[in-house]
N, C-alpha and C positions, 0 to 999 in steps of 0.2 A: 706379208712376209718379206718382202723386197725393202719395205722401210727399216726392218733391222738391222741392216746393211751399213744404211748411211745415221743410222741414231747416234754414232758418235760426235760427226761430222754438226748434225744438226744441232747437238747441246754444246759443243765449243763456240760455234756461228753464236747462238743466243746469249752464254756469258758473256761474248765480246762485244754484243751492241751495247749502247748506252742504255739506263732507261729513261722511256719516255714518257712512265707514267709515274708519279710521285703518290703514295698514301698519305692520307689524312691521320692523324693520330686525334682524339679524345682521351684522355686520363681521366678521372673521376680520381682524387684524391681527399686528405683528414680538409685540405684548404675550402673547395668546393662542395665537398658534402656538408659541412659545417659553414657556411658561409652568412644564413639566413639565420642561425641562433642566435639572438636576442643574451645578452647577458648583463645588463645597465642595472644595477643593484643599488638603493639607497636605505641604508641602516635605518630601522624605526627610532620611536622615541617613547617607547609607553612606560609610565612609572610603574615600579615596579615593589611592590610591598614587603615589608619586614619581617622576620622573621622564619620560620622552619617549616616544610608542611607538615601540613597534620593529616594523621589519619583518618578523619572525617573530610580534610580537603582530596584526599588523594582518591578516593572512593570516587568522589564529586567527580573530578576530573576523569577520571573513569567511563564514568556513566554519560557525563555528556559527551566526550570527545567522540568516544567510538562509535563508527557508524556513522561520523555526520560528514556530507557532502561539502565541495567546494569545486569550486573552476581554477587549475594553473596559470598560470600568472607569465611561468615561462617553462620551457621545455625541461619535463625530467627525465633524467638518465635511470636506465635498470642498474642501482647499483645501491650500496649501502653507505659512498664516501660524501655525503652532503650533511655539513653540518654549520647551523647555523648560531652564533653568538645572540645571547636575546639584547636588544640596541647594539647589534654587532654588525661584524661584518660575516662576509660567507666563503666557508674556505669548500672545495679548492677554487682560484682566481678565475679568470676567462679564460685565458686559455687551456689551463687544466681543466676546466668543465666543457667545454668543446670537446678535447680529444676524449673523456668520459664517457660523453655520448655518442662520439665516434666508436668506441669499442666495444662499448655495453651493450648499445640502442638504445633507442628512447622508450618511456614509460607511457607519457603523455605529453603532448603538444600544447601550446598556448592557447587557453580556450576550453580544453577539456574535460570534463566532468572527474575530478577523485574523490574515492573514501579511504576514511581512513579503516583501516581492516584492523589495527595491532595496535597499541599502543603501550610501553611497560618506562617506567617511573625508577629511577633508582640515580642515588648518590647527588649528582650535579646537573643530572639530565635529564632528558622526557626525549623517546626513542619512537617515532611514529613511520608505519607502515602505511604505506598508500598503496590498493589494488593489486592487495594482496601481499606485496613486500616482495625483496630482488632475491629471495631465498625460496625455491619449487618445496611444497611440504615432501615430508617423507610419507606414504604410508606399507606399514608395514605388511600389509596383503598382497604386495607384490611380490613377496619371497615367500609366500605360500603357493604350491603346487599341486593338483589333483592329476593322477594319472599321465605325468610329464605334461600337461598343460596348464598354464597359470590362472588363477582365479582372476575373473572378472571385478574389477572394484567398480562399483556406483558412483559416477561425477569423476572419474579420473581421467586425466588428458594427460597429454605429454610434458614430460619433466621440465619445462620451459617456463621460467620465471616471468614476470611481467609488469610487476610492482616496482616502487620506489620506498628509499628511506630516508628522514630526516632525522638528523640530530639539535634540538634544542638543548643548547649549555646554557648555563647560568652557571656566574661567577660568585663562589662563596656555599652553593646547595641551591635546591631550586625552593623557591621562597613557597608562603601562602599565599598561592597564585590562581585566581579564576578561570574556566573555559574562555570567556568573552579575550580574559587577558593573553591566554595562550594562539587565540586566532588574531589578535593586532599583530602580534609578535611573528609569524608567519604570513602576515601581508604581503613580502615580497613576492615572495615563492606561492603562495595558493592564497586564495579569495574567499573567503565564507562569508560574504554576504549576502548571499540569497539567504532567505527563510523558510524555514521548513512552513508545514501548514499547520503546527501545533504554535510555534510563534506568531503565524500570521492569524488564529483564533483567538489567540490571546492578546491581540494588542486590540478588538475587538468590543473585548469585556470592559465594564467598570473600571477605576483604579485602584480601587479595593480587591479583586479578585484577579487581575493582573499584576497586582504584589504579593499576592500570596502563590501565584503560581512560579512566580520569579525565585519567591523565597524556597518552591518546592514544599510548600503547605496544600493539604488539605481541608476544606470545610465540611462540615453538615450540610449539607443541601447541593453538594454541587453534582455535578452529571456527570457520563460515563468520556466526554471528551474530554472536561477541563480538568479531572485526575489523570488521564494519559499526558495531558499538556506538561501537569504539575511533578508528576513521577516517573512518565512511561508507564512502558507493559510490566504488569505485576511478576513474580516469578512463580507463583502457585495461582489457581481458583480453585474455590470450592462454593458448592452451589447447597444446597440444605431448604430442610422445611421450617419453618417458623412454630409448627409446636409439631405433637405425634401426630394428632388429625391428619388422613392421608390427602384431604379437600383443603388445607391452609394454603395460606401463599407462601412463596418460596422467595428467599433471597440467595444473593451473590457474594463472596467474599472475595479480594482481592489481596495477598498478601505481598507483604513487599518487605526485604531485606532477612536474614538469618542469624541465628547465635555464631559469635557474640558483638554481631551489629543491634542496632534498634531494631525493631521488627515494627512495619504498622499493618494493623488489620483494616480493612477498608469495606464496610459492610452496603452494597447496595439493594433496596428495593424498588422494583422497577429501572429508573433510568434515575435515583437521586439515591445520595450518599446517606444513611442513617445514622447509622454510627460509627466511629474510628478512634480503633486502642490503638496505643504505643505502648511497646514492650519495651523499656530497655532496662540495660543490666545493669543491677544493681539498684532498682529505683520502683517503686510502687507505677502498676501500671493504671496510663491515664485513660481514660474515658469520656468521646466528648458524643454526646446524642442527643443535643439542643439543635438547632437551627443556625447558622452563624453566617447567614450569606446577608443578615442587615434589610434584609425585604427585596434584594435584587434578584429571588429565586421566583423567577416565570412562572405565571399560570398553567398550567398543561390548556392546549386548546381545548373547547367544548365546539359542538354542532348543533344545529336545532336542525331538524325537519319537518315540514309541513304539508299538513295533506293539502291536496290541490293545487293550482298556479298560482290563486290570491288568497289572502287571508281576509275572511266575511271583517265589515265592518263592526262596529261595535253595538248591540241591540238586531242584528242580521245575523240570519242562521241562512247558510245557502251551500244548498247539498254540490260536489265537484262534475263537473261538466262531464259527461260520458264522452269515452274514447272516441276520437275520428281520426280519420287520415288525411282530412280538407286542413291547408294552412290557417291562420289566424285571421279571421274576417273573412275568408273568402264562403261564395255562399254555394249552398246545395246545388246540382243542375237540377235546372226543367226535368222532368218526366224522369227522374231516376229513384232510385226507392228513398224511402223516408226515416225517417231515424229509426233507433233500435227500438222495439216494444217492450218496455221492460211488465216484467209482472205486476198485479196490483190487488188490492187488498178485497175486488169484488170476487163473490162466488163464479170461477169459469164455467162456463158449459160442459157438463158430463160427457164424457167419450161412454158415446154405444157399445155393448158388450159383445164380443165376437161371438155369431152365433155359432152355434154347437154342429157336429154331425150327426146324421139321422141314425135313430136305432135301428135297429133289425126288428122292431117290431113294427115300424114305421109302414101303416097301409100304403103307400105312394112305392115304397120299395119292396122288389122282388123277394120270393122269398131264394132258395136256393144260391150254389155259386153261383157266379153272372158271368159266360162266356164272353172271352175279348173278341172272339172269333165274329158275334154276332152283331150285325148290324142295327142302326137306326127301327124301332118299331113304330108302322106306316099310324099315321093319324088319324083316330075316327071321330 
């Protein structure tokens, strides 16, 4: 209580010393947070093909793009503003991609694993989503309510985007252009040279059955990996008996594509391809259920098994050694039992017949009950 007194006194005194102690300041600013991003870009050179796509290329591009892995090359921003010229250059510049990812945050770091999650095809461009894209999906179950409390969705997280986008232009439309082409073209920005393990099976194969797989052809004969290599996962199976008989064998169909695409049917038994129709529209459907792997189709392995550890020579007949538990060569002990007795084709010695109990007519036995009470009778 007595310090209240002079608290004026004391806080005037303190204004008026100098200070003698100086703070340190750190900022953290766009300069230093950005400082270590990487932006040295060198426009590709890949030729690039004539004319319009086509709707059998766009499917193509489709099917292989989506889903396929790569590693960043350099840091991407959560955002939708990267677009890349094909032999171009990449807008926005450095420093506008800098303060980008200063604003946004980054997607992924150099080094990274992306997929692509999206990807849609229209006018002059090809529009790809990396991990998931810089847009959080909407679902609509979150404006559904039970009881003033909101329904639960399955796999939902918080509204917080994560992905990146690229814009690939092309000058003129974007031509009839290949996956392989679409990945040089993106060299800068992401890496798709790793191979998956359906390219790395297939550089394996023949070079007959590695251009077929290349072309996305099917054979007669081939097995249940090198059609995945060839197509992917089908979009129906169906499994069926080979006649009514409910004891027949059973095959697999594997369908692939819908009206009014081609349709192929891809029939296997077992682990080999039998036969395969192609439906397409407008056109008699084909049928191939010949053989066409050219003799490169493996034997299924076989086993042999043999009784005993040697096989008799030839003109020798020798029955297999009976079970022990002694190692190979080593020999019986001294004084310990002898090998097993097996049975043998002489007549054995009869087992004696249990004899019988005495009747009650039996003179040696009493007649009447026989008291337990009574003891031993004396010996005359």
């Amino acid at each position: 209580m007595a310090l209240a007194h002079y608290r004026p006194a004391l806080i005037a005194g303190l204004l008026a010393l100098p200070l003698a102690v100086h703070a340190q300041v750190f900022t953290v600013g766009e300069k230093s947070a950005t400082a270590d991003i990487a932006t040295d870009f060198t426009p590709t050179h890949v030729p690039l093909p004539g004319g319009k796509l086509s709707e059998r290329g766009r499917r193509e591009l489709i099917r292989n793009l989506e889903a396929e892995q790569g590693f960043a090359h350099r840091a991407l921003p959560v955002s939708a503003g990267i677009t890349l010229q094909a032999n171009g250059q990449l807008t926005p510049g450095p420093a506008e991609y800098r303060k980008l990812i200063y604003q946004k945050g980054q997607s992924a770091a150099p080094g990274d694993r992306v997929v692509i999650t999206s990807m849609e095809i229209k006018g002059d461009r090809i529009v790809l989503d990396f991990n998931g894209g810089p847009y959080a999906k909407h679902r609509f179950l979150r404006h559904i309510q039970l009881n003033d409390a909101p329904v639960p969705v399955a796999g939902d997280t918080a509204d917080v985007a994560t992905g990146s986008r690229i814009t690939l232009v092309f000058e003129g439309g974007v031509p009839e252009i290949s996956s392989p082409e679409v990945k040089s073209l993106l060299e800068p920005l992401i890496d798709f040279g790793v191979k998956t393990s359906e390219q790395a099976y297939a550089d394996t194969l023949p070079p007959m059955l590695k251009d077929a797989i290349a072309a996305h052809e099917v054979l007669v004969g081939m097995n249940h990996r090198m059609v995945l290599a060839a197509l992917g996962a089908p979009e129906n199976k169906m499994r069926e008996q080979q006649s009514s008989d409910p004891g027949g064998g059973r095959y697999e169909e594997w369908i692939y594509g819908h009206v009014p695409q081609t349709i192929r049917f891809v029939r296997f038994v077992g682990d080999r391809v039998t036969v395969v129709e192609i439906a397409a529209l407008g056109k008699p459907i084909e049928i191939h259920d010949k053989d066409e792997m050219g003799g490169l189709n493996p034997q299924a392995p076989t086993r042999e098994v043999a009784m005993g550890d040697q096989e008799p020579s030839a003109g020798e007949d020798k029955k297999p050694a009976p079970p022990t538990l002694r190692l190979p060569g080593e020999a019986a002990p001294a004084g310990g039992p002898n090998k097993v007795q097996f049975p043998t084709d002489n007549h054995p010695t009869p087992i004696p017949p249990v004899p019988s109990a005495p009747s009650s007519t039996d003179p040696a036995r009493p007649a009447g009950p026989i008291d337990p009470r009574a003891g031993p009778k004396p010996f005359r």
